[in-house]
PDBQT receptor file of N, H, CA, C and O in Angstrom, charges set to zero:
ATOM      1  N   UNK A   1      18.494  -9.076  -8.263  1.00  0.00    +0.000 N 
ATOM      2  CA  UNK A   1      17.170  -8.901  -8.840  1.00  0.00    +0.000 C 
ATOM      3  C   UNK A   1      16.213  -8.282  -7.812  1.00  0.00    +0.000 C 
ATOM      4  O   UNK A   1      15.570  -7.259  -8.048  1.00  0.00    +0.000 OA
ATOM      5  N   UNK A   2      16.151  -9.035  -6.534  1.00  0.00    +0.000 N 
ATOM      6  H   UNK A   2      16.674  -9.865  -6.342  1.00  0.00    +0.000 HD
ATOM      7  CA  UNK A   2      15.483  -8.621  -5.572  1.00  0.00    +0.000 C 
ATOM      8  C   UNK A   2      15.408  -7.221  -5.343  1.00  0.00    +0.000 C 
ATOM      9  O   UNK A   2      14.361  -6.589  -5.486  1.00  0.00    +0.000 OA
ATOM     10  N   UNK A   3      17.067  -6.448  -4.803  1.00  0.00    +0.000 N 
ATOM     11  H   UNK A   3      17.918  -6.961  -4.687  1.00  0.00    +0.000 HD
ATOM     12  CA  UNK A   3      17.562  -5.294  -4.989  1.00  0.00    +0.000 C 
ATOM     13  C   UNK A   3      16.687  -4.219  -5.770  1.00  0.00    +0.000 C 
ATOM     14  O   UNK A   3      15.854  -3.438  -5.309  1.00  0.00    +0.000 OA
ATOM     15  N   UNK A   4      17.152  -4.418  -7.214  1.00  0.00    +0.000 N 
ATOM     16  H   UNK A   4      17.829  -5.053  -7.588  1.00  0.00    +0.000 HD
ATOM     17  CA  UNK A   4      16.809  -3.748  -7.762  1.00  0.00    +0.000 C 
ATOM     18  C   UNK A   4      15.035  -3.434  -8.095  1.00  0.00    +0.000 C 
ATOM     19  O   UNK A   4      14.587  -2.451  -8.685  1.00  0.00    +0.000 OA
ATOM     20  N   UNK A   5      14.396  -4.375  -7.626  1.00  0.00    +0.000 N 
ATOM     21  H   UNK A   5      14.760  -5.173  -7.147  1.00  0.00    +0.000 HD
ATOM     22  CA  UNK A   5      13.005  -4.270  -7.567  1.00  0.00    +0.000 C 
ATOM     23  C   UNK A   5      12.745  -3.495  -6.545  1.00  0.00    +0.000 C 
ATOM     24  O   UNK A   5      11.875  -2.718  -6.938  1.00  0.00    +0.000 OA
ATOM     25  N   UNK A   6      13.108  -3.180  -5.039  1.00  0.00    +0.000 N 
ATOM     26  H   UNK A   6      13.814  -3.812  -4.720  1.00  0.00    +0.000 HD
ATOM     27  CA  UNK A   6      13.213  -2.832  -3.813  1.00  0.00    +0.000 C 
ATOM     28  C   UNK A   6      13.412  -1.318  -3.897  1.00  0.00    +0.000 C 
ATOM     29  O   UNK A   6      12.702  -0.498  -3.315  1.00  0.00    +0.000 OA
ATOM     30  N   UNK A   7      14.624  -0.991  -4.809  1.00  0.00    +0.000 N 
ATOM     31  H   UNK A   7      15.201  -1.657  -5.282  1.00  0.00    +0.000 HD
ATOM     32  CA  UNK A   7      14.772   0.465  -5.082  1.00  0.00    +0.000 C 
ATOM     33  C   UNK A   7      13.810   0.846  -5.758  1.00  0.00    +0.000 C 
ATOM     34  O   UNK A   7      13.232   1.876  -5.411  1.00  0.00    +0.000 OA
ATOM     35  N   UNK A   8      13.183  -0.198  -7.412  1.00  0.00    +0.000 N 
ATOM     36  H   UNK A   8      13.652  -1.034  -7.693  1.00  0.00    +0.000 HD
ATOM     37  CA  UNK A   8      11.957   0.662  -7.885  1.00  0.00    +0.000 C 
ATOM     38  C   UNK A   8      10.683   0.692  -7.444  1.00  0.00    +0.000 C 
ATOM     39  O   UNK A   8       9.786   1.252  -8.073  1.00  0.00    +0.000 OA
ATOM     40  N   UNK A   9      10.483  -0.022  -6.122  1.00  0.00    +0.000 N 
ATOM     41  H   UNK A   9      11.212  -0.477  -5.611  1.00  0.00    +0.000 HD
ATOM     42  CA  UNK A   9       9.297   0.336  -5.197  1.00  0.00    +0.000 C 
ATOM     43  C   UNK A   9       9.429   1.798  -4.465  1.00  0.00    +0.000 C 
ATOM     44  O   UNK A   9       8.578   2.687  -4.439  1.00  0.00    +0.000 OA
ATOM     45  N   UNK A  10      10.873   1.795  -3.816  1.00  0.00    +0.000 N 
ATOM     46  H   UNK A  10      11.564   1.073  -3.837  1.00  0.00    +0.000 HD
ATOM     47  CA  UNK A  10      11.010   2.843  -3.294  1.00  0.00    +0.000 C 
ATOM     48  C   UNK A  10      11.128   3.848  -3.896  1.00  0.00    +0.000 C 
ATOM     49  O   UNK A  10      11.696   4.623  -3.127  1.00  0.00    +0.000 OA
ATOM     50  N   UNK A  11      10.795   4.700  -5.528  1.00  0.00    +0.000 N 
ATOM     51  H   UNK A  11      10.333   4.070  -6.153  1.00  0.00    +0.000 HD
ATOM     52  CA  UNK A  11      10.698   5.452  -6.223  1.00  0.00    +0.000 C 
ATOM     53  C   UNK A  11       9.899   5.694  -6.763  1.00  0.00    +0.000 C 
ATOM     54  O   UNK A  11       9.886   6.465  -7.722  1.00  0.00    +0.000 OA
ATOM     55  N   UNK A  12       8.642   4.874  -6.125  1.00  0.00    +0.000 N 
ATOM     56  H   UNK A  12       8.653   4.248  -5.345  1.00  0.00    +0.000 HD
ATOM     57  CA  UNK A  12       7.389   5.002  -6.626  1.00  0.00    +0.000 C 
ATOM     58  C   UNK A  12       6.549   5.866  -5.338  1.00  0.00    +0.000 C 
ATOM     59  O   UNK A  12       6.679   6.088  -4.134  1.00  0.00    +0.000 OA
ATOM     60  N   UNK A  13       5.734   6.139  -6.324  1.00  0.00    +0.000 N 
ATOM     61  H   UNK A  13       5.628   5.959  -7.302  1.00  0.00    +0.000 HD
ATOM     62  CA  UNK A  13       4.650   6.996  -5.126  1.00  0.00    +0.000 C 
ATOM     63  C   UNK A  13       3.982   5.885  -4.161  1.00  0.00    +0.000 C 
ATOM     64  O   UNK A  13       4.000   4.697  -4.483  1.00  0.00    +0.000 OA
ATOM     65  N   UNK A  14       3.440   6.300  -3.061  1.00  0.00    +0.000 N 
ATOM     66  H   UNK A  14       3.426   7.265  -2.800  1.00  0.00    +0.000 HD
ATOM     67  CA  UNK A  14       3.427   5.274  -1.387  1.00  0.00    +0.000 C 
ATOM     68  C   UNK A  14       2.114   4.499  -2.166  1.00  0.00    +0.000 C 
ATOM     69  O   UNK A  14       2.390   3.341  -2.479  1.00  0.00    +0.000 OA
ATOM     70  N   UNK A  15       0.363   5.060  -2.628  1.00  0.00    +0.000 N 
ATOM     71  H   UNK A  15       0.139   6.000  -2.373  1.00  0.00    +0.000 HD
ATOM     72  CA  UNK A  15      -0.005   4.260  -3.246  1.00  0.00    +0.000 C 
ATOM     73  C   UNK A  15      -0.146   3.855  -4.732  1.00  0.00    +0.000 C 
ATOM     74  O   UNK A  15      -0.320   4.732  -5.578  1.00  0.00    +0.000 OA
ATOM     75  N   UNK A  16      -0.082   2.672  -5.038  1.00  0.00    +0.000 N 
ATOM     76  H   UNK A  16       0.060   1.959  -4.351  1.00  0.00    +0.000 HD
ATOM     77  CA  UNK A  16      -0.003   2.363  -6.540  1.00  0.00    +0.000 C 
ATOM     78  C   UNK A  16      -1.654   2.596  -7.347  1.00  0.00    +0.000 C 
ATOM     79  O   UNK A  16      -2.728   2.222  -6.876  1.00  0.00    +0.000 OA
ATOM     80  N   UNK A  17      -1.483   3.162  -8.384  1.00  0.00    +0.000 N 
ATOM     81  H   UNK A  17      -0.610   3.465  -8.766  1.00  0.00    +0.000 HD
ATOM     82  CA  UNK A  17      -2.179   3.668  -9.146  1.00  0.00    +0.000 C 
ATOM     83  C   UNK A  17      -2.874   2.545  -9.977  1.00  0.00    +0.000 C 
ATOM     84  O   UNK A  17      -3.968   2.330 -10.498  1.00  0.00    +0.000 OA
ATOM     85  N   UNK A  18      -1.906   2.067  -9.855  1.00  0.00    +0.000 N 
ATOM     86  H   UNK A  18      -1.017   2.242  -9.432  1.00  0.00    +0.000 HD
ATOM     87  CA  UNK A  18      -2.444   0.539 -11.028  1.00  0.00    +0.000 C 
ATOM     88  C   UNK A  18      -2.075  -0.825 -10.804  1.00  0.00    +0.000 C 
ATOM     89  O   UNK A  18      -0.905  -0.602 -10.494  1.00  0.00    +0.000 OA
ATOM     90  N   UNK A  19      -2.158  -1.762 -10.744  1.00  0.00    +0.000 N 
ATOM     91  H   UNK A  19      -3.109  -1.943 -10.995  1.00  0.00    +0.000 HD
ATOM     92  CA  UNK A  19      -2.463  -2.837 -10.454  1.00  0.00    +0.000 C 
ATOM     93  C   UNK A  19      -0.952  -3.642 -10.711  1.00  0.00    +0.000 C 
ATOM     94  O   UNK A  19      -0.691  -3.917 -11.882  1.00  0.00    +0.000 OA
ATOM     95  N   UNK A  20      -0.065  -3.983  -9.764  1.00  0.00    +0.000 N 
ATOM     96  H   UNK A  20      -0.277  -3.760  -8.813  1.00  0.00    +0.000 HD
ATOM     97  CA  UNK A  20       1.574  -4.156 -10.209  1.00  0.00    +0.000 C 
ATOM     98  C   UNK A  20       2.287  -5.352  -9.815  1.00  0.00    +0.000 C 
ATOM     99  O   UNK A  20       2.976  -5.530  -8.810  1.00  0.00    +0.000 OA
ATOM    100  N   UNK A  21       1.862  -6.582 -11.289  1.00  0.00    +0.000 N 
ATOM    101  H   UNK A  21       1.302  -6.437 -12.105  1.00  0.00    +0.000 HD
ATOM    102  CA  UNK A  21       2.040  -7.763 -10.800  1.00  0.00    +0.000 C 
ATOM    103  C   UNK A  21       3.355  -7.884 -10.077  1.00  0.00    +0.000 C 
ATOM    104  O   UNK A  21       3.329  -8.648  -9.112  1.00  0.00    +0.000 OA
ATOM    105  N   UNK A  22       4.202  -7.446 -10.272  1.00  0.00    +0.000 N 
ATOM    106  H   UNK A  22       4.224  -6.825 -11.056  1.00  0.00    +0.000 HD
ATOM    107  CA  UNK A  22       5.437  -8.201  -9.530  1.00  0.00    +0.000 C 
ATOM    108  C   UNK A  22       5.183  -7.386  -7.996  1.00  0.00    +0.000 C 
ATOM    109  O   UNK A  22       5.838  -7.638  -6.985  1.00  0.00    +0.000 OA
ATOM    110  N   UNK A  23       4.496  -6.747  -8.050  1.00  0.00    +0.000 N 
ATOM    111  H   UNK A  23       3.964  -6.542  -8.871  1.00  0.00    +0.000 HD
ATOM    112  CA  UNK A  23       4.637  -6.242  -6.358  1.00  0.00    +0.000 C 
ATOM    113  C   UNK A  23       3.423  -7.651  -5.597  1.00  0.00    +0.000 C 
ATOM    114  O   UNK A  23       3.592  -8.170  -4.494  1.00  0.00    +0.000 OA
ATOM    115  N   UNK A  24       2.506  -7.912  -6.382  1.00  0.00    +0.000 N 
ATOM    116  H   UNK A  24       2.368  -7.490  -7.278  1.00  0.00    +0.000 HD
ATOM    117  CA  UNK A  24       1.450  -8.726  -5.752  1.00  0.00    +0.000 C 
ATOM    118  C   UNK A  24       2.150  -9.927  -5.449  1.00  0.00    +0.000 C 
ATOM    119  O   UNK A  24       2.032 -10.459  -4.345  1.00  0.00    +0.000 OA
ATOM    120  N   UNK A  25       3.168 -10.584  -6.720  1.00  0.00    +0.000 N 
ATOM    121  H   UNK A  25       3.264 -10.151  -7.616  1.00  0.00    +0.000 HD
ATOM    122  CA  UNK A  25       4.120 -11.516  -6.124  1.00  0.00    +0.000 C 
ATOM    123  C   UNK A  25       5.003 -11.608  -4.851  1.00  0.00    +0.000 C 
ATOM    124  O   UNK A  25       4.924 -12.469  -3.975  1.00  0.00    +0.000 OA
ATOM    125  N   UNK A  26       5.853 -10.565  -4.915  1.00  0.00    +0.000 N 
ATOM    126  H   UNK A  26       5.917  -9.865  -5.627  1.00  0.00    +0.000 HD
ATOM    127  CA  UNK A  26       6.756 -10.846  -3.769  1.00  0.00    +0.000 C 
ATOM    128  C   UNK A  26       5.752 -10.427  -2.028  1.00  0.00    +0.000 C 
ATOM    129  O   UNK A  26       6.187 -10.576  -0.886  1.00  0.00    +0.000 OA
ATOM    130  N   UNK A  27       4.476  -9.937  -2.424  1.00  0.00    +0.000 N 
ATOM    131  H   UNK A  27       4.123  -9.816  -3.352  1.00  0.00    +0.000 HD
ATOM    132  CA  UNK A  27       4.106  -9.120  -1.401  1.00  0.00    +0.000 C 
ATOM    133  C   UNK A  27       3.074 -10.704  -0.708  1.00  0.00    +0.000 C 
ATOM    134  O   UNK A  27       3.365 -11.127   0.411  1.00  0.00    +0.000 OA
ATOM    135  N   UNK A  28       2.077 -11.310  -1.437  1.00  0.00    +0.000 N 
ATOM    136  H   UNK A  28       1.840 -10.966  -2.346  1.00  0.00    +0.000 HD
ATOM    137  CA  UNK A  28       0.925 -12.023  -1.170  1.00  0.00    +0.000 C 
ATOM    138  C   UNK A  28       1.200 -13.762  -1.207  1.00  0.00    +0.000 C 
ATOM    139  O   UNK A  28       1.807 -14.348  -2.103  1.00  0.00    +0.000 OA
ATOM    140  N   UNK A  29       0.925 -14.044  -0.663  1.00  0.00    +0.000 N 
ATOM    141  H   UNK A  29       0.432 -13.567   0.065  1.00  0.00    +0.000 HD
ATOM    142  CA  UNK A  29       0.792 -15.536  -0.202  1.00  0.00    +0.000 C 
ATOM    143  C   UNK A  29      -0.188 -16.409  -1.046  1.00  0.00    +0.000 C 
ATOM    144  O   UNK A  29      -0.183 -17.241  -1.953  1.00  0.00    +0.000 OA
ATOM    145  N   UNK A  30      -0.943 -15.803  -0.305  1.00  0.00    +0.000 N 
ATOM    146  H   UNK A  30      -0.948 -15.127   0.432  1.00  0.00    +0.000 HD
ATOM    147  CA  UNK A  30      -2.660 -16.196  -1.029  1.00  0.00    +0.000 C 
ATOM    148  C   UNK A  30      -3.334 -15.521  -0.861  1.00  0.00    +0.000 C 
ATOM    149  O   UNK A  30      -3.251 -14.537  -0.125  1.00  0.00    +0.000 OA
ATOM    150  N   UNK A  31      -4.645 -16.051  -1.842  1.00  0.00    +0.000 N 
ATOM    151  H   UNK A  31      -4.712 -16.850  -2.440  1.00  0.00    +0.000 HD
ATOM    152  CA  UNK A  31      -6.137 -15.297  -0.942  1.00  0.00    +0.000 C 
ATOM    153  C   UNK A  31      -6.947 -15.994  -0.818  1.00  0.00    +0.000 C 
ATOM    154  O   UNK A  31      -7.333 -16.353  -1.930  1.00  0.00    +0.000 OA
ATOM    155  N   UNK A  32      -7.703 -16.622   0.269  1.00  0.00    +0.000 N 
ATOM    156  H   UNK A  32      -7.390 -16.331   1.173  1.00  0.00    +0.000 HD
ATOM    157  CA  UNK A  32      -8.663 -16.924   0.467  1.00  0.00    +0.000 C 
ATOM    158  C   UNK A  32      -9.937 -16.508   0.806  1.00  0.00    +0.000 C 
ATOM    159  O   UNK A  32     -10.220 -15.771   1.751  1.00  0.00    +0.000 OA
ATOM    160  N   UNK A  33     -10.781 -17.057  -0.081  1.00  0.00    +0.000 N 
ATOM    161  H   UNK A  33     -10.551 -17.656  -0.848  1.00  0.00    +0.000 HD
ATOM    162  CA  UNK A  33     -12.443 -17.164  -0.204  1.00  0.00    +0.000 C 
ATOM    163  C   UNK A  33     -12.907 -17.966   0.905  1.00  0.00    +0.000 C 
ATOM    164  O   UNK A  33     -12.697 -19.172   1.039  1.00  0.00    +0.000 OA
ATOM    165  N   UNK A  34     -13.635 -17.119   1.794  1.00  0.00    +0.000 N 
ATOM    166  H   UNK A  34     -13.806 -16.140   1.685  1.00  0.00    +0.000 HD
ATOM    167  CA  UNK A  34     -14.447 -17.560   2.844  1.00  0.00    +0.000 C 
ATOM    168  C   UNK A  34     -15.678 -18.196   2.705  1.00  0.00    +0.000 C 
ATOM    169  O   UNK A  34     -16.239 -18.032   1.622  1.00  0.00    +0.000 OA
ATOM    170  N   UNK A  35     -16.417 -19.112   3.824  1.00  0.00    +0.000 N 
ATOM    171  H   UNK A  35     -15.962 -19.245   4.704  1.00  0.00    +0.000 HD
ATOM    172  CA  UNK A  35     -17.836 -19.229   3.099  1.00  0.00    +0.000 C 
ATOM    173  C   UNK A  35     -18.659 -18.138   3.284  1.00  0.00    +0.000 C 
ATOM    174  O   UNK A  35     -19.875 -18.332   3.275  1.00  0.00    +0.000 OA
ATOM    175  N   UNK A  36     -18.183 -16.922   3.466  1.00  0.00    +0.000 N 
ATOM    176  H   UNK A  36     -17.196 -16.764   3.473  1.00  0.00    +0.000 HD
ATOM    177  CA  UNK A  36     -19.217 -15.654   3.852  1.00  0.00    +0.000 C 
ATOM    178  C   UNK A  36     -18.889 -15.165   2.691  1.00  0.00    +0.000 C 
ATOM    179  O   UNK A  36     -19.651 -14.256   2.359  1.00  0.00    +0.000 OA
ATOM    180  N   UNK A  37     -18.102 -15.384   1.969  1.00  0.00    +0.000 N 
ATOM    181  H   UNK A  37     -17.483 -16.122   2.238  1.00  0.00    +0.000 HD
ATOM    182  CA  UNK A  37     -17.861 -14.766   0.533  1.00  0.00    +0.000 C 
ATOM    183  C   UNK A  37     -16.857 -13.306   0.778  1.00  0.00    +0.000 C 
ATOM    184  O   UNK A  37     -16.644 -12.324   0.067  1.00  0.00    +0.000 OA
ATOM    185  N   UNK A  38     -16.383 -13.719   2.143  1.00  0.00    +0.000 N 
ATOM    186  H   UNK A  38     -16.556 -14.517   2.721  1.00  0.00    +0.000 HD
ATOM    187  CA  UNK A  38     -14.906 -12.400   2.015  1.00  0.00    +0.000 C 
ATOM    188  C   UNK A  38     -13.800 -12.818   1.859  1.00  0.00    +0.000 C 
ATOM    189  O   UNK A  38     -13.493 -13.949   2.236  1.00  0.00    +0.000 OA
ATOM    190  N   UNK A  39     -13.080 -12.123   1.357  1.00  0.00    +0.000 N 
ATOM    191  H   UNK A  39     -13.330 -11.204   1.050  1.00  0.00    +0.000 HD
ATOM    192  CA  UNK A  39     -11.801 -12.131   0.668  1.00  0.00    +0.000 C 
ATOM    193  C   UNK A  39     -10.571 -12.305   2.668  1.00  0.00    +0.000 C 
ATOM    194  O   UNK A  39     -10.613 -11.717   3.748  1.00  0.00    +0.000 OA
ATOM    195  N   UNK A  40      -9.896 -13.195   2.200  1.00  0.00    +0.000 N 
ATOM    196  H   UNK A  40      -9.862 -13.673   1.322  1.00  0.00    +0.000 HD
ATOM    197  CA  UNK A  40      -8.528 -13.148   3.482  1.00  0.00    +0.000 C 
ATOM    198  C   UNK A  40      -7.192 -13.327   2.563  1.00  0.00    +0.000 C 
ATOM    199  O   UNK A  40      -6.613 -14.307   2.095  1.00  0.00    +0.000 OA
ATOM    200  N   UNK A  41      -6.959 -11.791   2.521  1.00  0.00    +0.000 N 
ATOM    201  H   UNK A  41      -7.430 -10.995   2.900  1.00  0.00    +0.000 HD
ATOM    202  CA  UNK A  41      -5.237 -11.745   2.166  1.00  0.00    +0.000 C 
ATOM    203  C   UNK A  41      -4.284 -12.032   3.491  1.00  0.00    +0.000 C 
ATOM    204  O   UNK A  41      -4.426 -11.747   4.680  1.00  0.00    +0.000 OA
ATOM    205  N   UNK A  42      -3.128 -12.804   2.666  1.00  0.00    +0.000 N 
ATOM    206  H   UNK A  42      -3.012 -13.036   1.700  1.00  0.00    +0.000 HD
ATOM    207  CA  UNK A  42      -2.482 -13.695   3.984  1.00  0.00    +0.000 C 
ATOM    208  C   UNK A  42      -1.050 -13.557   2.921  1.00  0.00    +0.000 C 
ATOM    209  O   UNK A  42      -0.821 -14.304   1.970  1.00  0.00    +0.000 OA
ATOM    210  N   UNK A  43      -0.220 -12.439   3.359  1.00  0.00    +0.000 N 
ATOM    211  H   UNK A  43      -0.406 -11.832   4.132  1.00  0.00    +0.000 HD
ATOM    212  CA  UNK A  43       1.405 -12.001   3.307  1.00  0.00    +0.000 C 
ATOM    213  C   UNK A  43       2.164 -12.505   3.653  1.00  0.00    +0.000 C 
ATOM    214  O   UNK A  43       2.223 -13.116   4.720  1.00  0.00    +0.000 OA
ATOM    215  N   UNK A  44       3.031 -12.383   2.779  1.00  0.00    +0.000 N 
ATOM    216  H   UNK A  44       2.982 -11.887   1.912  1.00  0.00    +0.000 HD
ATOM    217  CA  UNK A  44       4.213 -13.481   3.093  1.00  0.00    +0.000 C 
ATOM    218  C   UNK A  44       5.082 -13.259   4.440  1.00  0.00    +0.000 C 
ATOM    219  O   UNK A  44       5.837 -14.118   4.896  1.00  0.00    +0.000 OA
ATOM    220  N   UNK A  45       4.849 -11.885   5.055  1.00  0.00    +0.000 N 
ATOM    221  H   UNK A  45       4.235 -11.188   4.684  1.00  0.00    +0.000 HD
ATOM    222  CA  UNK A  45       5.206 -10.977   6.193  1.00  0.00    +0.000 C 
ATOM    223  C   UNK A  45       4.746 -12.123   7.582  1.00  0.00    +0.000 C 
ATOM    224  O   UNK A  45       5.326 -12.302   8.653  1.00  0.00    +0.000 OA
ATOM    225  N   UNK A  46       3.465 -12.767   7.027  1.00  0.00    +0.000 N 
ATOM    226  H   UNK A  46       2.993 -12.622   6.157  1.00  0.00    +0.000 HD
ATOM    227  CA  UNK A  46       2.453 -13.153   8.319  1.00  0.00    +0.000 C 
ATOM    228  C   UNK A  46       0.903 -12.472   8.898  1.00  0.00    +0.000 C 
ATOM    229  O   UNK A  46       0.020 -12.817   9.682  1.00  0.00    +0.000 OA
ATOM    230  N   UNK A  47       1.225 -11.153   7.873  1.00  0.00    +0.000 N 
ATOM    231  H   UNK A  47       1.943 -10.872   7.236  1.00  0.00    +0.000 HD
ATOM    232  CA  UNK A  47      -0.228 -10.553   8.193  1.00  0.00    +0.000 C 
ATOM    233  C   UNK A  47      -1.373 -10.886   7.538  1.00  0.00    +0.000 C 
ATOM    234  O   UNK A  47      -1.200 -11.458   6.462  1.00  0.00    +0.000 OA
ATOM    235  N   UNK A  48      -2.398 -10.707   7.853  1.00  0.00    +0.000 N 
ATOM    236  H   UNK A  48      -2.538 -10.243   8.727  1.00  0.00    +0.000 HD
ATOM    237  CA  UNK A  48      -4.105 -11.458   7.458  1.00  0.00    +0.000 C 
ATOM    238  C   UNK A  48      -4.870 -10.442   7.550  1.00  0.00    +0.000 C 
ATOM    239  O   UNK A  48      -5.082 -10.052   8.699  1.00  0.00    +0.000 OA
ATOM    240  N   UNK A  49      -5.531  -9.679   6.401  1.00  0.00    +0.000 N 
ATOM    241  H   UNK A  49      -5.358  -9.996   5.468  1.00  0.00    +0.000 HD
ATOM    242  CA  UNK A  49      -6.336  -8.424   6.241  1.00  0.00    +0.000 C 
ATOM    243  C   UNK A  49      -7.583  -9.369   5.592  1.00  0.00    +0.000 C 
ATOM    244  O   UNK A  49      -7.427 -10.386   4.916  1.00  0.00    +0.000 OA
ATOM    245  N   UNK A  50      -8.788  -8.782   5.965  1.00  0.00    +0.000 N 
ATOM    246  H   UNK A  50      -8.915  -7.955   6.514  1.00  0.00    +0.000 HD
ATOM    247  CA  UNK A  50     -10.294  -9.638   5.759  1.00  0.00    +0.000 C 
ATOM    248  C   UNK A  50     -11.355  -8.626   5.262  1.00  0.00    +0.000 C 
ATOM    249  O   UNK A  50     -12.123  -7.968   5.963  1.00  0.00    +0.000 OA
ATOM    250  N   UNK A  51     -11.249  -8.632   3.953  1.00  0.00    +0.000 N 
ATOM    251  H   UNK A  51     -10.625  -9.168   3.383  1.00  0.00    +0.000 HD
ATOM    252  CA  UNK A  51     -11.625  -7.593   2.899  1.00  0.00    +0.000 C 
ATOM    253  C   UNK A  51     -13.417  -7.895   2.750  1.00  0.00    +0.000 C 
ATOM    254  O   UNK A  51     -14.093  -7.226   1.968  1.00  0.00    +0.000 OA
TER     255      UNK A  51
């Protein structure tokens, strides 16, 4: 299953056009709401981007 999701990422153009739940799944952890009111995406990779 994994596989085959992996190849149809890799046949897609580099950014996504539209909004692609199963990529947000295998890709995102969480997100947390700060008390400054910014967004912290936190990947299942280990990385932390602060939107």
């Amino acid at each position: 299953m994994l596989e085959g999701f992996i190849q149809g990422i890799e046949t897609r153009a580099l950014v996504p056009e539209e909004f692609d739940e199963r990529l947000w799944v295998v890709a995102v952890e969480k997100v947390t709401v700060t008390t400054r009111g910014k967004l912290v995406f936190s990947f299942k990779d280990g990385t932390e981007i602060e939107g």
